[in-house]
Phi, psi and omega in degrees: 000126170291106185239098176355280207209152208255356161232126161278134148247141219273011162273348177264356177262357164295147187004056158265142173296129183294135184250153144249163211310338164313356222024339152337101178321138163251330184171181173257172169267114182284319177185185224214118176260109181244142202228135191286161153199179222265148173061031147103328192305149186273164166302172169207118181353106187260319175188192176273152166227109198239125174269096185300171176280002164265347176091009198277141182242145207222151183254111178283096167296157164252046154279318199275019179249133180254348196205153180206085184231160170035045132091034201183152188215145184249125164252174190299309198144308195275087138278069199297160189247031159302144162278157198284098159239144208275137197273146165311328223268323214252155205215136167251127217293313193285306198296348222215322182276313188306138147090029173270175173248112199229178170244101201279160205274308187323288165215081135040018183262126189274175169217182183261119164272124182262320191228157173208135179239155173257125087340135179260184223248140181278130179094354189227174172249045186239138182262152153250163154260144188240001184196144177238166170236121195251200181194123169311155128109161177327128172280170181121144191305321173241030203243067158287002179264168166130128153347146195227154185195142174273130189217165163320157165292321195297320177296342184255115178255165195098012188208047172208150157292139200282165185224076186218135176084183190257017210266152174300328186288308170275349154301322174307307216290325192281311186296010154314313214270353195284150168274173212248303174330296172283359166276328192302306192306329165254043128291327197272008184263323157332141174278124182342310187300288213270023176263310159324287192310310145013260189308313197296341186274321193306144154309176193272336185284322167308314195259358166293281189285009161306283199313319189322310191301351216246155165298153160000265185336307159285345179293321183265342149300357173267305188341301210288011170240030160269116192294139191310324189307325179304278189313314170311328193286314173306295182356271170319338196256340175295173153300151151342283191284321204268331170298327096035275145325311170256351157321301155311026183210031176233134164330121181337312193289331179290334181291316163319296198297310155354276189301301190308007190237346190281174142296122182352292182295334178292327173283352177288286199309311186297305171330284218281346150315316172278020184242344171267160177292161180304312211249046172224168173305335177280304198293007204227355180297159150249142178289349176233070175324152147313133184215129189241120172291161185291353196265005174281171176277158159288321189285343158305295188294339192277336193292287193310346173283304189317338210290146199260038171250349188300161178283169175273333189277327155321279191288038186265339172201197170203133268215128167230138194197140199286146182333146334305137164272030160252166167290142328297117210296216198225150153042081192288153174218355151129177210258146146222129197269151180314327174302318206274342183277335185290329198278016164218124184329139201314331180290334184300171178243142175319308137014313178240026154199074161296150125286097167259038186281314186291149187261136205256139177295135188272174178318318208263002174319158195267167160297313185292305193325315202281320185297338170276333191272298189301335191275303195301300144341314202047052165289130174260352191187138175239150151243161197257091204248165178258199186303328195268006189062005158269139174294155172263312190156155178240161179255131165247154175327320201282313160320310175308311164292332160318333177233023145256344192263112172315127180335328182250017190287354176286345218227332238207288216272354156230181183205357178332296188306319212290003211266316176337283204216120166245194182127151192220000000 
């Protein structure tokens, strides 16, 4: 994420304004979300609480924030406009931090936090609060005086979770420290009640890539205890082709009721992942390639291979094709893999060292074809085109191994986890 500047204090970010990339307001900043956690660790920033022009207040991750600069804060675009509501898991920083009474650990002296600033963390897109700013002396509405002072998040006790009992806030909190694969694994260890419980603590982007990892059977016993608003919302957070995969496997009317909840395009994309059989190339794609007009840069393109949400088989290449560059694009005109952007100046155009020589796959291709096509190539990703040479959407290994791999190997094949947390 490009950020004006890598520490912020979150008094200069009250009711400052949201841009989406486009310069168009979307709303002001209202709060702040921070989630405590275990071993001491400082919190960490989960998103914004933004009062949209209806007054409706939203919750903004800060994933979807690319800039925090003058006094303005920039997103992605991609807003949802559910209203906001606060998780056990989660503390809101003006509401919850500000005017508290703490200690500092050095000598136990108590103090008041006036500020507190966040950072993001280098090389990754995760914020912490890393520092408070405090003030000596008796609290209260009419006590200004007293020393002041800026100190570590560390100097300070009262903001970290103690790591004691099984309560859902501290298993999230330890399940942090987790790969989404071993958090699936120790859910699937759980007691129905306290996986339930879990999921509800877990953010939507968390429990998104959780459920990829999870078997069927849980995936639809967690959706289905998620109030549908919820649920639409984890969807929508999902891969495609994997929202897709447990829609089907839900009763029609629930499946409906989803999708009709979801955002439009997102429910367009899952739709139409559902009109092909499981075991072919449209069923097994994702809709959301790297996708390049011919007229980008190799430095267009290194950009978008960098974004830390890709997958390593997303990101292995990228697709170029003529306007739309959305799925389904316009004109597939062919690949260029990641080896081939490095080995060429940032100025060049895609364009002009695609590789199209390999014949690109149709929807209704069977699975062993596809499983044959990635070996014989020795391919991380095919795309995928229709009858007219618009793309569609690619297939990655990992999906291909996901339906070669005996039905239970998630449940069999790690055990890293499982150890974390039992209980019911």
């Amino acid at each position: 994420m490009a950020t004006g500047t890598s520490r912020v204090f979150v008094s200069h970010l009250a009711d400052v304004p949201v841009f989406d990339p486009n310069g168009d307001q979307v709303g002001r900043v209202r709060d702040l979300v921070a989630m405590l956690r275990v071993g001491g660790r400082p919190p960490r920033l989960l998103g914004l609480v933004v009062e949209v022009l209806s007054r409706r207040r939203i919750f903004l991750p800060m994933t979807r924030v690319t800039g925090i600069e003058s006094g303005q804060v920039i997103t992605t675009g991609v807003v949802n406009m559910r209203r906001f509501e606060q998780r056990p898991t989660e503390r809101l920083v003006f509401g919850e931090f500000l005017d508290r009474r703490v200690r500092l650990v050095e000598t136990g002296e108590e103090v008041t936090v006036l500020d507190v600033s966040v950072q993001q963390l280098p090389a990754r897109r995760d914020w912490e609060i890393d520092k408070y700013f405090v003030r000596k002396g008796k609290g209260g509405a009419l006590r200004r005086k007293g020393e002041t002072l800026t100190v570590e998040w560390s100097a300070v006790s009262g903001f970290s979770l103690e790591e004691e009992g099984q309560g859902a806030e501290s298993l999230v909190a330890t399940f942090e420290r987790l790969r989404p694969t071993d958090v699936a694994n120790a859910l699937h260890h759980l007691s129905p009640k306290r996986r339930a419980e879990v999921a509800a603590a877990l953010d939507d982007d968390r429990l998104a890539d959780v459920l990829e990892e999870l078997p069927e059977d849980d995936q639809v016993e967690i959706i289905g205890k998620l109030q549908e608003e919820r649920a639409a919302d984890v969807l929508e957070a999902m891969d495609p082709d994997d929202a897709a995969d447990l829609l089907s496997e839900l009763p029609e009317e629930d499946k409906e009721r989803l999708l009709t909840l979801m955002r439009p395009d997102d429910a367009a994309d899952v739709r139409r992942l559902m009109s092909y059989e499981e075991r072919t190339a449209g069923g097994l794609m994702t809709t959301e390639p790297i996708i390049l007009r011919p007229d980008a840069t190799v430095a267009d393109a290194l950009a978008r291979v960098r974004q830390a949400d890709l997958s390593p088989a997303l990101a292995a290449q990228v697709y170029v094709c003529r306007s739309p560059d959305e799925t389904p694009t316009g004109k597939y005109l062919g690949t260029v893999h990641f080896q081939r952007l490095l080995r060429d100046p940032p100025y060049a155009l895609v364009s002009s060292i695609v590789d199209n020589d390999l014949v690109p796959l149709g929807p209704d291709t069977p699975l062993p074809a596809v499983t044959s096509y990635l070996a014989a190539y020795n391919l991380v990703s095919v795309p995928v085109v229709d009858e007219g040479g618009s793309l569609l959407g690619a297939v990655t290994v990992d999906d291909v191994l996901d339906h070669l791999l005996p039905q239970d190997w998630r449940e069999t094949g790690f055990h890293s986890a499982a150890g974390v947390a039992h209980g019911g």
